[in-house]
VMD Tcl script that draws the C-alpha trace (Angstrom):
set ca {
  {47.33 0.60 189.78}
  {50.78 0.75 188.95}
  {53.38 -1.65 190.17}
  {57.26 -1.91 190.50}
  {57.32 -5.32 189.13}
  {58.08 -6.92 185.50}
  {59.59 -9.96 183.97}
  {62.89 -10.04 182.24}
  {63.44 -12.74 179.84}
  {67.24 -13.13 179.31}
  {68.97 -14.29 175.98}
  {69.31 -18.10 177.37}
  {65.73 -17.77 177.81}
  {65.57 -18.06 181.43}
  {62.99 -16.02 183.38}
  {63.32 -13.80 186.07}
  {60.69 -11.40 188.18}
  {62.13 -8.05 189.34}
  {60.35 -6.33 192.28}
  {62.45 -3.20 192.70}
  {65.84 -3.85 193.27}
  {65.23 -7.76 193.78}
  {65.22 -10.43 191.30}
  {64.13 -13.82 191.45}
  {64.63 -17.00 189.71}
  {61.15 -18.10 188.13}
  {60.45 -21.73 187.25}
  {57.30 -23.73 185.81}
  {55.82 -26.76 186.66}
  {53.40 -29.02 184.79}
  {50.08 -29.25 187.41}
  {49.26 -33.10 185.76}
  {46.02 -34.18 186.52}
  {45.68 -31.34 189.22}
  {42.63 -28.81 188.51}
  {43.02 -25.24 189.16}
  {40.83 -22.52 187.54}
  {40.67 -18.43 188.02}
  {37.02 -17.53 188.75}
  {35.99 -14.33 188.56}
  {32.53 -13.58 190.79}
  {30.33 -11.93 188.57}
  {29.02 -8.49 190.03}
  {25.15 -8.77 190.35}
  {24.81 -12.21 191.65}
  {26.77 -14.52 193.66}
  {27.46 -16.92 190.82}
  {31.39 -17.44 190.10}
  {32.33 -18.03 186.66}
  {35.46 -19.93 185.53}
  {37.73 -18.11 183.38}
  {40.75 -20.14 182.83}
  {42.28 -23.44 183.56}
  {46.03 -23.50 185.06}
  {48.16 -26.19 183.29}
  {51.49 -24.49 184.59}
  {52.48 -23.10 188.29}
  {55.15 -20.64 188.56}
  {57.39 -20.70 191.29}
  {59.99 -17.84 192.62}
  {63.47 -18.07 194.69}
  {65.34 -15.12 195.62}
  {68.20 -14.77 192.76}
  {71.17 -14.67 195.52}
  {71.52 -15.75 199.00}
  {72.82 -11.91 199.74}
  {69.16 -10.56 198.67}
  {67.27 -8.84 201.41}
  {63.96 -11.69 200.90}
  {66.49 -14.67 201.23}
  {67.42 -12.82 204.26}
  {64.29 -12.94 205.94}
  {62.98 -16.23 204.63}
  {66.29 -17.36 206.98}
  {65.71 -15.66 209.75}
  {62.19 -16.76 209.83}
  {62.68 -20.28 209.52}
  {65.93 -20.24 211.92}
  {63.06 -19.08 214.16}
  {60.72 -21.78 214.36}
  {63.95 -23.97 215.28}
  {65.11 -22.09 218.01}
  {64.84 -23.39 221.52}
  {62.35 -20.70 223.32}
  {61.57 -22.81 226.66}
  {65.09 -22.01 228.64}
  {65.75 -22.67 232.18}
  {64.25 -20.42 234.29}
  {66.17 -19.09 237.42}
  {64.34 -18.90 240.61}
  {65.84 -16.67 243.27}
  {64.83 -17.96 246.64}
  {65.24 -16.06 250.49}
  {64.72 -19.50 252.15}
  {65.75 -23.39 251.81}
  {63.44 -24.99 249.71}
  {64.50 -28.56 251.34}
  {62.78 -26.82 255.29}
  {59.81 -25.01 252.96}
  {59.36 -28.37 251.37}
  {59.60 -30.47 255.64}
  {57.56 -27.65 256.83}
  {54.74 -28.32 254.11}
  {54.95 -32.13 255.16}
  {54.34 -31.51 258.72}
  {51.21 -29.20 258.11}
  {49.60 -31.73 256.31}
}
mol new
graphics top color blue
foreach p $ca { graphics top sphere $p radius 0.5 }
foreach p [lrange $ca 0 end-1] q [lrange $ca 1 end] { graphics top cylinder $p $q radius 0.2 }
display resetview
């Protein structure tokens, strides 16, 4: 498989991930007392087998609020806070004040 993807390390030392023509900011964090392996399942049984233990996570932000992902990341969190229940308009050929007498007096 061949990917677009690859890691520039820049002469401060910061990191970066480039997939195609976006970049993002990587950063590490220490998982203390948190346990995270990669298993791999091995092929003729069902038994997984643990390959490595994670001490670091990595975590990626889009470079520049102008990218394309920072973009959508927005737009998808604007929304979930947007107001979807609006007021509804009912067009009515009668008064509802007689529909709502006339329903009274059948009762």
């Amino acid at each position: 498989m061949e990917t677009n993807a690859h890691f520039v390390q820049w002469s401060d030392g910061s990191l970066s991930l480039m997939v195609g023509a976006e970049l993002f900011d990587v950063s590490f964090q220490q998982l203390q007392e948190q346990y995270q392996y990669l298993f791999e399942r091995q092929p003729q049984s069902s038994i997984m087998e643990a390959q490595v233990k994670f001490d670091q996570a990595m975590a990626f932000r889009p470079y520049s609020t102008a990218s394309l992902t920072h973009k959508k990341l927005t737009a998808t969190v604007l929304a979930k806070h947007q107001k979807v229940n609006r007021t509804k308009f009912i067009v009515t050929n009668e008064n509802p004040e007689e529909a709502k007498k006339r329903a009274e007096r059948v009762r």
